[in-house]
C-alpha positions in Angstrom: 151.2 110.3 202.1 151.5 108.1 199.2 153.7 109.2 196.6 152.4 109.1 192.9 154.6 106.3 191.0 156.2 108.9 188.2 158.0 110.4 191.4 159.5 107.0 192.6 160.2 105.2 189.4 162.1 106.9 186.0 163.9 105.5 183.6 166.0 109.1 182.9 166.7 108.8 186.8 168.1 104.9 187.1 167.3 101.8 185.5 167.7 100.4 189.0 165.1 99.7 191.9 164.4 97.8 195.0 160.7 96.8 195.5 158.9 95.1 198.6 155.3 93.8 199.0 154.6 92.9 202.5 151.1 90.7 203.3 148.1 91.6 205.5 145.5 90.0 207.6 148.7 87.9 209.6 148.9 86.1 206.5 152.1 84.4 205.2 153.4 84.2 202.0 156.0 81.1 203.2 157.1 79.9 206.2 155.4 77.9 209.2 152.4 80.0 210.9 152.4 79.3 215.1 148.8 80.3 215.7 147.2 78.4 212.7 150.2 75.8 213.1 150.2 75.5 208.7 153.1 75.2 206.9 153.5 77.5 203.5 156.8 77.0 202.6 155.4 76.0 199.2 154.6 79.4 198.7 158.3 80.5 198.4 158.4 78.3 195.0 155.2 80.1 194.0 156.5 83.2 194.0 160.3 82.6 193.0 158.7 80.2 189.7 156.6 83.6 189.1 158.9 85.7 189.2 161.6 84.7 187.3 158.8 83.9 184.6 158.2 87.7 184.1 161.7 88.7 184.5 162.1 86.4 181.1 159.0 88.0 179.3 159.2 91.7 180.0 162.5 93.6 179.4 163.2 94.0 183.5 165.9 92.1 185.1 166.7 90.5 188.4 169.5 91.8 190.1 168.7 90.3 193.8 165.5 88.9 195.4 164.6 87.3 198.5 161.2 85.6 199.9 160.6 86.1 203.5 157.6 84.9 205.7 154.8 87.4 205.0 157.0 89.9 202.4 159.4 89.4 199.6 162.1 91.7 198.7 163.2 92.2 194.9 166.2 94.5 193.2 165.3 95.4 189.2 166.7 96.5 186.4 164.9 98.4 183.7 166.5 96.8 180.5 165.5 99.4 177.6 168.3 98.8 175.2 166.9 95.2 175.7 163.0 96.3 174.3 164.2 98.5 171.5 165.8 95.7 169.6 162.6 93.6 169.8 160.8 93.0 166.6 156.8 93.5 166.9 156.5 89.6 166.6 158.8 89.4 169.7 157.1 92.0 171.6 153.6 90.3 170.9 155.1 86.5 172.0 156.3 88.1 175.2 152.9 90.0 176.1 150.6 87.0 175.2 152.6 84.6 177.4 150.4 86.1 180.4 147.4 87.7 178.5 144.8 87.0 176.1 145.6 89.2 172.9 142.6 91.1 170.6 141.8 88.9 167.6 143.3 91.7 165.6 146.6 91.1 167.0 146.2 87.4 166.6 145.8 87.8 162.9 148.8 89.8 162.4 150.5 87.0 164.1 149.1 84.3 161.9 150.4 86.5 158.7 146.8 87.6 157.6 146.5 90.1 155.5 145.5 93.4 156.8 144.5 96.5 156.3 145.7 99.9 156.4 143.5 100.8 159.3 144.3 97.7 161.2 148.1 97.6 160.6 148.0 100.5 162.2 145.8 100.2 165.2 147.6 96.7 165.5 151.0 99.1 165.8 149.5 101.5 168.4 148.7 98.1 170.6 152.3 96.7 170.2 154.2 99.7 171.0 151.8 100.0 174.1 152.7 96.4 175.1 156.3 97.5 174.3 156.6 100.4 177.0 154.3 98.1 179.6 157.4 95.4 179.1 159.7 98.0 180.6 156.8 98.6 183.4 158.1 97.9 187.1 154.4 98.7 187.8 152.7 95.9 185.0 155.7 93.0 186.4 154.7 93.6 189.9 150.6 93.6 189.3 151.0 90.4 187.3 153.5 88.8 190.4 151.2 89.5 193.0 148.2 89.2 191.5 149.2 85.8 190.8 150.3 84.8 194.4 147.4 86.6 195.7 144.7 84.5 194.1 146.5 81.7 194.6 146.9 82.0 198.1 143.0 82.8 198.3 142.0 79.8 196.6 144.2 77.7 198.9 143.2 79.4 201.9 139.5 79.4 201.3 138.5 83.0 201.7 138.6 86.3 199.6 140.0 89.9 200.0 143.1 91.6 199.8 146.3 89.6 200.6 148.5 92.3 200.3 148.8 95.3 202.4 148.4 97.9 199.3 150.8 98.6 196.3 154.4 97.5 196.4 156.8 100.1 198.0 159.9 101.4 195.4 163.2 102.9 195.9 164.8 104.5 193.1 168.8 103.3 193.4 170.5 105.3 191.4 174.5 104.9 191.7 176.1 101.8 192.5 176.7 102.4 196.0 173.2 102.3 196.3 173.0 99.0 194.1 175.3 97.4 196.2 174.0 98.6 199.4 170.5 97.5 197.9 171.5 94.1 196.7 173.1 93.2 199.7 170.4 94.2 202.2 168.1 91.9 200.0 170.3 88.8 199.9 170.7 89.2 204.0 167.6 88.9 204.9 167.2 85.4 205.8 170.4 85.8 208.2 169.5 88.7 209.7 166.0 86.9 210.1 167.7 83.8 211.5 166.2 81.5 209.1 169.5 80.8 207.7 173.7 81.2 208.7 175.5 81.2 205.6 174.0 82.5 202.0 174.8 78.6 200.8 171.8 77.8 203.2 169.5 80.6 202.0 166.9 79.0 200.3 164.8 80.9 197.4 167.9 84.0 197.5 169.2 85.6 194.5 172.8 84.6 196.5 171.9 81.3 196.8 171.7 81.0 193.4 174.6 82.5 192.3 176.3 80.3 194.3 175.0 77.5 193.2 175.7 78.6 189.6 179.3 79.3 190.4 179.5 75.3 192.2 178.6 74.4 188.6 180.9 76.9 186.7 178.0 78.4 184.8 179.0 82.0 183.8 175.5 83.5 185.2 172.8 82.1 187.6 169.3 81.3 184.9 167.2 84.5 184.9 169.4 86.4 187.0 170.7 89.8 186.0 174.9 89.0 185.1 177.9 90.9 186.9 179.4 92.6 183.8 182.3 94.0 186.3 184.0 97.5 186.5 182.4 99.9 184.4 183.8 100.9 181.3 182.5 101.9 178.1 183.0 98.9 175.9 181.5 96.5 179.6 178.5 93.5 178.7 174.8 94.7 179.7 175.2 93.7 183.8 175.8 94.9 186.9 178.7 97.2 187.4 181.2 95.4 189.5 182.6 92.0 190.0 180.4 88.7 191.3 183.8 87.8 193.6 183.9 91.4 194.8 179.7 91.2 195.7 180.1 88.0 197.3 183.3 89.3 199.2 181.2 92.6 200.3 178.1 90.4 201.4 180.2 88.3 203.2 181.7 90.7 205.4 178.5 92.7 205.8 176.8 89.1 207.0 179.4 89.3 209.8 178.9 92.7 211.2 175.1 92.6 211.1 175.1 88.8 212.5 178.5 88.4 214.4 176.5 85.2 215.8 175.6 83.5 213.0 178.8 84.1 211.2 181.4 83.4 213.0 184.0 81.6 210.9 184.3 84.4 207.9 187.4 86.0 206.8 187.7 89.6 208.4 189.8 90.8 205.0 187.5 94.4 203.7 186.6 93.2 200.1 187.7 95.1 197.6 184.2 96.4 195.8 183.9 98.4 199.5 187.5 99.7 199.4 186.0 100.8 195.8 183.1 102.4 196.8 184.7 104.2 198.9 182.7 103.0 202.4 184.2 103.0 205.6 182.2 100.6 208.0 180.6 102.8 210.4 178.9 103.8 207.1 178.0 100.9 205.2 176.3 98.9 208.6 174.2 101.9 208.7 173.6 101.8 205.3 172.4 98.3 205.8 170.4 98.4 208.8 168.2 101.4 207.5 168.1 100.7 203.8 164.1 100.8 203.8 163.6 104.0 205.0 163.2 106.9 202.6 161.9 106.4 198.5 165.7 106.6 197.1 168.9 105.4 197.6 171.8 107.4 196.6 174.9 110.0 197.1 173.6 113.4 197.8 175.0 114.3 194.3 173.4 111.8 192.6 170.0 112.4 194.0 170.3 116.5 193.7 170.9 115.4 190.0 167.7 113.2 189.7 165.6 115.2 191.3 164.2 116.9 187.8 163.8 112.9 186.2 161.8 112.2 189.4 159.7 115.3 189.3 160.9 115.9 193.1 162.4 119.7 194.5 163.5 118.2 198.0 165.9 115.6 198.6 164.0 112.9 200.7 166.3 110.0 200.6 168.5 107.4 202.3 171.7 109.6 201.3 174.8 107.6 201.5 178.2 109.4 201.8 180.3 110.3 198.5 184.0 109.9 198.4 
């Protein structure tokens, strides 16, 4: 049954979340099709361009994504310290990069002079935009809206192009994040379309690698690695770039011994951490879809009143 979106997605339960949209009708979002022997790699530069276009509008950051053949996989974070310090002006700039605004709205922006009534209507309509900037829900139905009529107008024909709403997973600890993140960024090995995370093209990884290549502190638009928490730690993900990367890299191995044959078998640190033992982390990995949550048993018993759930239905992984 499909589960209403206040019980998969709340801010008081985790900023953090892993979405998917997969396509219908055999269509593809990239990739080479066999039976209609067309080529849409093109899309994969649709939908990364896109993306990383809302990300820089709305409040909501990037923490891993990767484009497949007919789905794309995406890990966000829900920045709300990030929306409270925007002016209304700001909040207004961001909205109207992707919408038409009301007239009123326009003339508050141009410095007209307005009245009591309308100042205040024109308030109710920015602090609505406001929360929608922290909306998983609004950056997804803009994303694949997007790709979805531009895929239609290329292929001709009308209809849905996607199989029905996005799916969410509410992440909420860092084993989960990491678990999350890294399941993403595999997919292409796993899917044989690439060996090494250098070769996966249109990855979160693949970014940050190429980011570090050119000793940039951060890959553009991507959510930064802020590294062990601590109470005076930069807004970011809450371990070390070297320790993901490290963690990825072993976890490549073990899922695709094949493909990765030449990788140093030294357990990376962030795991040692996180307190994973391998036989529970490769299961964490090869069954991170299943279930609406990610988490420690303690962590989701504690979410369950954010989330509006009673029973714990989750991917549960194991606490220290």
């Amino acid at each position: 049954m499909t589960k209403a979106r206040s019980s998969l997605i709340s801010i008081d339960a985790t900023p953090y979340y892993h979405c998917v949209s997969r396509c219908v009708r055999r269509s593809f979002l990239c990739g080479y099709d066999d039976k209609s022997q067309q080529s849409y790699e093109h899309r994969r530069e649709w939908i990364e361009k896109r993306l990383l276009a809302l990300s820089k509008a709305f409040c909501i950051d990037i923490c891993a994504y990767a484009i497949m053949s007919n789905h794309y996989h995406v890990v966000l974070h829900i920045n709300t310290e990030k929306v409270k310090r925007l002016s209304p002006h700001q909040i207004v700039e961001r909205w109207l990069a992707f919408h038409q605004g009301p007239a009123l709205v326009q003339r508050f922006m141009q410095g007209d002079k307005l009245s009591d009534t309308e100042t205040e209507r024109c308030s109710e309509i920015i602090e609505v935009w406001r929360e929608r900037l922290i909306s998983i829900s609004w950056l997804m139905r803009l994303l694949n809206q997007h790709i979805a009529s531009e895929a239609n107008r290329e292929d001709k024909c009308t209809g849905h192009f996607w199989e029905g709403r996005f799916k969410s997973q509410a992440l909420l600890d860092e084993k989960a994040l990491a678990a999350a993140m890294a399941y993403v960024d595999l997919n292409p090995v796993r899917a044989a379309m690439a060996e090494t995370p250098e070769t996966s093209e249109h990855t979160s990884v693949k970014a940050r690698i190429e980011s570090l290549k050119k000793a940039e502190i951060t890959a553009a638009h991507l959510f930064p690695f802020a590294g062990n928490p601590r109470q005076d730690m930069p807004d970011g993900i809450p371990f070390r770039l070297m320790d993901y990367l490290a963690l990825f890299d072993w976890t490549g191995r073990q899922i695709r011994d094949d493909k990765r044959g030449n990788i140093d078998n030294t357990q990376p640190s962030l795991l040692e951490r996180l307190g994973f033992d391998s036989e529970n982390w490769l299961s964490t990995c090869t069954c991170i879809e299943r279930g609406s949550m990610i988490s420690t048993e303690s962590s989701l018993k504690a979410a369950l009143p954010d989330l509006h759930r009673k029973r714990l239905s989750g991917l549960r992984l194991p606490d220290r």
